[in-house]
C-alpha positions, -999 to +999 in steps of 0.1 A: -040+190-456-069+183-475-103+213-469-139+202-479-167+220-478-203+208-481-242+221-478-265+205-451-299+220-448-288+256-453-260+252-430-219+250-446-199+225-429-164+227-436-139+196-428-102+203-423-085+168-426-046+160-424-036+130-446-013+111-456-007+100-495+015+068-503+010+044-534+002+009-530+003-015-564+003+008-587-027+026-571-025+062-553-043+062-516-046+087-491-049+080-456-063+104-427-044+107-397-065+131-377-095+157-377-081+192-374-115+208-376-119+217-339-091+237-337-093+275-347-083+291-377-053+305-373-034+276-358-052+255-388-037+281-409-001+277-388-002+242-399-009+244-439+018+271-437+045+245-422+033+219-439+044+239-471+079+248-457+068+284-450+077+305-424+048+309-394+059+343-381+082+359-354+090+343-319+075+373-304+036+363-314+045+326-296+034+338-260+036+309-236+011+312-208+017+285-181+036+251-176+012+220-161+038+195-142+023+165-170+045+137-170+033+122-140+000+127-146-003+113-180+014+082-160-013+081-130-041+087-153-034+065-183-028+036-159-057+042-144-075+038-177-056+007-189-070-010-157-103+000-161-104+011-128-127+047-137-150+015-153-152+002-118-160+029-104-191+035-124-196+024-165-206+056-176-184+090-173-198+113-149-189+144-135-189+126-099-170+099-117-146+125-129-140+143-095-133+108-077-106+100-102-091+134-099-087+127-056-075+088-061-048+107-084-042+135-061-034+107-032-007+095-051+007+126-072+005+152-046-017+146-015-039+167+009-069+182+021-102+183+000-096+218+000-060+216-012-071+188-039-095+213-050-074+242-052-049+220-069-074+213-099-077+246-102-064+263-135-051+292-119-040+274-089-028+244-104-002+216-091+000+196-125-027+191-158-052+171-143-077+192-140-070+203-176-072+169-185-100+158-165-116+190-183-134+199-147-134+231-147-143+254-115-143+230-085-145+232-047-142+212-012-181+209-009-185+192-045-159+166-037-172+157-005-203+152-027-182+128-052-170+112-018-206+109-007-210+094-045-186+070-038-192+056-008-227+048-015-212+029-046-185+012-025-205-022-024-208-020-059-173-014-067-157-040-041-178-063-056-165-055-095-125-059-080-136-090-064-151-106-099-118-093-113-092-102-091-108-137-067-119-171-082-131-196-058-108-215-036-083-184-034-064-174-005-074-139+009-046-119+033-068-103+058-052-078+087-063-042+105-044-014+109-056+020+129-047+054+127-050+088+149-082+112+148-074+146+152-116+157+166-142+140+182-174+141+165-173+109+148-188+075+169-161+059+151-138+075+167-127+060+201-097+053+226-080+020+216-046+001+211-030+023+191-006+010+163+011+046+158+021+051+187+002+080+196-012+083+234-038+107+239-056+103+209-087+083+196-089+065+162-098+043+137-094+010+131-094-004+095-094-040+078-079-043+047-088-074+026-061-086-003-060-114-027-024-138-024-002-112-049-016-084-020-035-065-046-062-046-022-101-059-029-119-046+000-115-020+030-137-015+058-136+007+085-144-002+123-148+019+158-113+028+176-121+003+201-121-030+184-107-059+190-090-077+162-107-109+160-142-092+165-141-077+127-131-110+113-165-118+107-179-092+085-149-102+061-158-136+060-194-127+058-186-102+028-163-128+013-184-159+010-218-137+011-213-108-012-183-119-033-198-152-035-166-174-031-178-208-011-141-222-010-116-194+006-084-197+026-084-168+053-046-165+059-042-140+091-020-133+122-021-151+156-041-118+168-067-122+145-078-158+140-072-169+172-087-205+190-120-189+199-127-172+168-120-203+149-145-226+172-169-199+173-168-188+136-148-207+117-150-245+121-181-261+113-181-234+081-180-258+051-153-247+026-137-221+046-098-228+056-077-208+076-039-204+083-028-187+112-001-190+140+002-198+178+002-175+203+035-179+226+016-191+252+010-216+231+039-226+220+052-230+255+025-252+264+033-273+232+070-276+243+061-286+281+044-315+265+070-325+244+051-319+209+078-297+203+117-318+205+148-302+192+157-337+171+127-326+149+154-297+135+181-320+131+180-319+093+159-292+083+142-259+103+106-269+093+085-297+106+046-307+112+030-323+137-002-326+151-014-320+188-055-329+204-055-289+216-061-285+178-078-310+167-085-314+124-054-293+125-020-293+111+010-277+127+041-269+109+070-260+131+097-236+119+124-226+132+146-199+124+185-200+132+191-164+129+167-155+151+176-175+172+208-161+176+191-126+172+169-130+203+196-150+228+219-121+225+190-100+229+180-112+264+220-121+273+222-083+271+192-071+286+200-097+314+237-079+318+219-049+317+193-057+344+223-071+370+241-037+364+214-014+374+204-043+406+244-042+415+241-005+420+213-008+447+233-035+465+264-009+464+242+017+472+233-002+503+267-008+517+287+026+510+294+045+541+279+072+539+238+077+539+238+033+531+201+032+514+183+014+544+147+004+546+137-030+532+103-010+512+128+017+499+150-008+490+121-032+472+110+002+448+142+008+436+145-027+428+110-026+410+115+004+392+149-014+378+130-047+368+099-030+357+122-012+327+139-042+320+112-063+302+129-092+318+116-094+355+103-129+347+139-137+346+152-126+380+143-131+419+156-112+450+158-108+482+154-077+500+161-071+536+163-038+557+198-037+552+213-055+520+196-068+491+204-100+467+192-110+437+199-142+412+186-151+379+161-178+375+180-201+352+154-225+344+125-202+331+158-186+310+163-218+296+127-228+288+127-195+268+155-201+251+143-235+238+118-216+216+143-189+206+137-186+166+106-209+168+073-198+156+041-227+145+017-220+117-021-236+120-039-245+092-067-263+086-059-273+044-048-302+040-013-317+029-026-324-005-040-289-012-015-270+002+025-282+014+040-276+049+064-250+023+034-235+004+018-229+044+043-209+055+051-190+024+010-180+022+016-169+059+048-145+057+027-131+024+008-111+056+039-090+044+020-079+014-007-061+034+015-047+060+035-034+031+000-018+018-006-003+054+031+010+052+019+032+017-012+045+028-006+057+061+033+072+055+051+067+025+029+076-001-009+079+001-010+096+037-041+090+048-034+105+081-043+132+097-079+125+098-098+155+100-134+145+083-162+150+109-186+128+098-188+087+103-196+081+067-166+105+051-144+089+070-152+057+058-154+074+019-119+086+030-101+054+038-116+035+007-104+068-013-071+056+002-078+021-004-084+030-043-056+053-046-035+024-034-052-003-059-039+021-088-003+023-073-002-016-072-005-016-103+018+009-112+043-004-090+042-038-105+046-026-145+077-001-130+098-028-111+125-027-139+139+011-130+125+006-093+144-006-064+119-033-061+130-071-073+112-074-108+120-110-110+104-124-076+097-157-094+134-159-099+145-158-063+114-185-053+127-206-077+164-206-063+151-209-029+155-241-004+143-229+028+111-213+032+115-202+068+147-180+060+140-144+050+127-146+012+158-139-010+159-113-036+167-123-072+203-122-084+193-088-112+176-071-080+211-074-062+227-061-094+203-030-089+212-023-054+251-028-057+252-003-092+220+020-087+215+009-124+196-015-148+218-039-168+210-015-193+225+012-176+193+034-169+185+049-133+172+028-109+148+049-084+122+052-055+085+055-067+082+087-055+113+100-069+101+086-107+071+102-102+092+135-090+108+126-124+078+120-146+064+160-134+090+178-151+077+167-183+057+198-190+024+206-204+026+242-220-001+266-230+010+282-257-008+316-276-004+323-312-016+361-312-006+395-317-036+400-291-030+412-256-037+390-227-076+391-227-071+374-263-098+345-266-085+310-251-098+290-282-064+304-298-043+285-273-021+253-282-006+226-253+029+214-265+047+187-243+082+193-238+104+163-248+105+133-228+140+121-214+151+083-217+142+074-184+107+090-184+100+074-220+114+043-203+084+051-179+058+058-198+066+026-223+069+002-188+028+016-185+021+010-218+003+043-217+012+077-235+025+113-220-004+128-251 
């Protein structure tokens, strides 16, 4: 350790410097591995006493004070910094720009309320370090609703910075909604609707989430609880070709979404805008009653285009799945045996000898409360008289629905050159991506339900919160596949793979990982949440050198990080970030 000392304007400055010496052709250099100044005296002292072999004193005066859960926050945050995502967010540091990266971490490391996430930044309160290493000092709920309010009104800005970074004109964007439950009704967002969680009784929320073709999120908005689908399709194309500035996209969404009339209203005469969707059933049936659809066209392979006038500059590529196929006739065999078991109990309840059911009305509702159950009343007919009752199936509609068993049609306006009948349906079933996205931020990870925020616009500051939270763990995700259960060699499988409408294979060394729970290395494989579980128990821990009591001054404190284990080093080195 080398000690200067100089005179400035009065003033002594002294410089305590740790270096290295080494020589180097002949010649002796010295080398400075860090700036020890800032730290007090006696740990400065601690450190010139070690550094000359010497005893530092008794275990007694090393008093540790707390133990900050680290591991995975080091992870989070030094991700979060490789990606430049805090320089999205705004280019200059900021306390606001502090206390929104604190809550997109606290979605993923441990989340909750506002008031939870600030109680959980908390020193005396705290979950983990990052409020020690955000350095934020005394927080509450109203200042982060204040960094949400920060946010939101910077959402454009930001959106537009991920677009830059992530789109390039002629991409393909996966567009689809999602909604979830409201728990209050103060917001005009918040309104009755079809409700994708299953949850009667309740208004929502209804939420479009726009991704590039890998499914890394760009965009989020968020929509009344009483809107339809298709009617929010054209803010996205409107932000995408507008705001982004893209002139050539490819919208890829689900029959529900771009459907006929939102493509001849919207779509269509838009120059440089393509979309791939799929037919509605309805649809489908109508192309098989005119024969655009003939089983010969699967003779040697389960996917085929066509064309029909009902679409007209469009191409249709037919797939058909075999599986499903089989999946879906057993399906309605059963239901159908199902349906004739509960009917055959009416027509025995109408000829037992004592109290016969009677009554051609009574008789009719038991029947209708039967087939109205069954999901398959389209299938059967009857016959109900005040006596007796028969019934039969209605073998031709059974048939015609069993012609399209398996069989689903993908529309697309880009043509064969740009994009292959294969390439089509692959872009479509990448949908999957952003379902998988909706999957992480309303239950496995990110939960952005319940909803309790009162006011329209922290809502909305609430699901792109979500939205950013998720951004960050797509990343993650991505650099962790090795020691995760996901395939880490996707490319792999699509290489080896002949049919495109079969379920997408996984790669033969993401089998390996499922059958032995290991990497061919022979490290852990785990969940995301379970690494991160992991990652926590690499400590942070506040250590005092001082015979002082407890009020001693905090500028004598020291952090040490406990050791990291192999498969949390594996971790951190998979990031390319450090647990420092």
């Amino acid at each position: 350790m080398a000690t200067t000392t100089r005179l400035y304007k009065g003033k002594r400055y002294t410089t305590h410097l740790l270096r290295r010496t080494y020589r180097e052709n002949g010649k002796v250099k010295h080398q400075t591995l860090g700036n020890l100044s800032h730290l007090p005296e006696d740990a400065i002292e601690m450190i010139r006493k070690r550094l000359r072999g010497e005893p530092v004193g008794s275990a007694e005066q090393w008093r540790k004070l707390r133990s900050y859960p680290h591991g995975h926050v080091a992870a989070a945050l030094g991700m979060l910094e490789d990606i430049g995502l805090d320089q999205v967010l705004a280019s200059r540091r900021s306390r606001q720009r502090d206390l929104v990266v604190a809550m997109i971490l606290a979605r993923i490391l441990h989340p909750g309320s506002k008031l939870a996430t600030s109680r959980a930044l908390a020193d005396e309160t705290a979950q983990s370090s990052l409020g020690l290493e955000l350095e934020l000092g005394a927080t509450d709920s109203d200042e982060l609703y204040q960094a949400m309010d920060w946010m939101l009104a910077r959402q454009r800005r930001i959106e537009n910075k991920l677009a830059r970074k992530h789109l390039e004109d002629g991409t393909l964007l996966l567009y689809d909604v999602s909604s979830s439950y409201y728990t209050g009704q103060c917001s005009q967002l918040v309104q009755y609707g079809y409700s994708r969680d299953g949850k009667k009784g309740f208004a929502q929320i209804i939420y479009g989430l726009l991704c590039n073709r890998e499914g890394c999120p760009i965009a989020v908005e968020v929509f009344s609880g009483n809107t339809a689908d298709p009617n929010t399709l054209a803010s996205q194309i409107h932000k995408v070709r507008k705001r982004f500035g893209i002139q050539r996209v490819v919208m890829v969404g689900d029959r529900g979404m771009i459907t006929s009339r939102r493509i001849d209203q919207e779509m269509r005469d838009v120059e440089g805008l393509d979309w791939i969707s799929a037919l509605r059933a309805d649809q489908i049936k109508k192309l098989a009653s005119q024969e655009t659809i003939r089983p010969s066209l699967f003779d040697e392979h389960d996917l085929a285009e066509v064309s029909s006038p009902d679409f007209p500059g469009e191409r249709l590529i037919l797939c058909r799945n075999p599986a499903l196929a089989r999946e879906r006739a057993q399906s309605r065999e059963a239901l159908l045996q199902a349906t004739e078991a509960e009917l055959e109990k009416i027509v025995q309840a109408t000829r037992r000898s004592r109290r016969p059911l009677r009554g051609q009305t009574r008789i009719a509702e038991r029947v209708g409360r039967v087939l109205g159950r069954s999901k398959v009343s389209k299938h059967f007919d009857y016959q109900a008289t005040e006596e007796g009752l028969s019934y039969w199936r209605q073998q031709q509609k059974i048939e015609q629905e069993a012609a399209i068993d398996g069989l689903y049609i993908i529309r697309t306006s880009v043509d064969s050159k740009t994009m292959s009948a294969e390439d089509t349906v692959d872009a479509y079933k990448d949908l999957a991506l952003v379902e998988r996205a909706f999957r992480s931020m309303k239950t496995v990870d990110l939960k952005v339900r319940p909803i309790h925020h009162r006011l329209g616009d922290r809502i909305r500051a609430h699901v792109f919160l979500c939205m950013l939270a998720y951004y960050l763990e797509w990343h993650m995700r991505r650099r962790l596949r090795p020691i995760l259960f996901d395939d880490h060699e996707p490319e792999a499988a699509q290489a080896d793979r002949s049919n495109p409408v079969a379920p997408a294979p996984r790669s033969e060394a993401a089998k390996a990982k499922d059958a032995h729970k290991q990497t061919e290395a022979g490290e852990p494989v785990t969940s995301f949440q379970d690494l991160l579980a992991h990652l926590a128990t690499l400590t942070k821990d506040r250590i005092r050198i001082s015979d002082a009591g407890p009020e001693a001054d905090t500028g004598s404190d020291l952090y040490m990080l406990t050791e990291p284990t192999a498969l949390q080093q594996r971790a951190f080195d998979l990031l390319g970030v450090s647990p420092q």
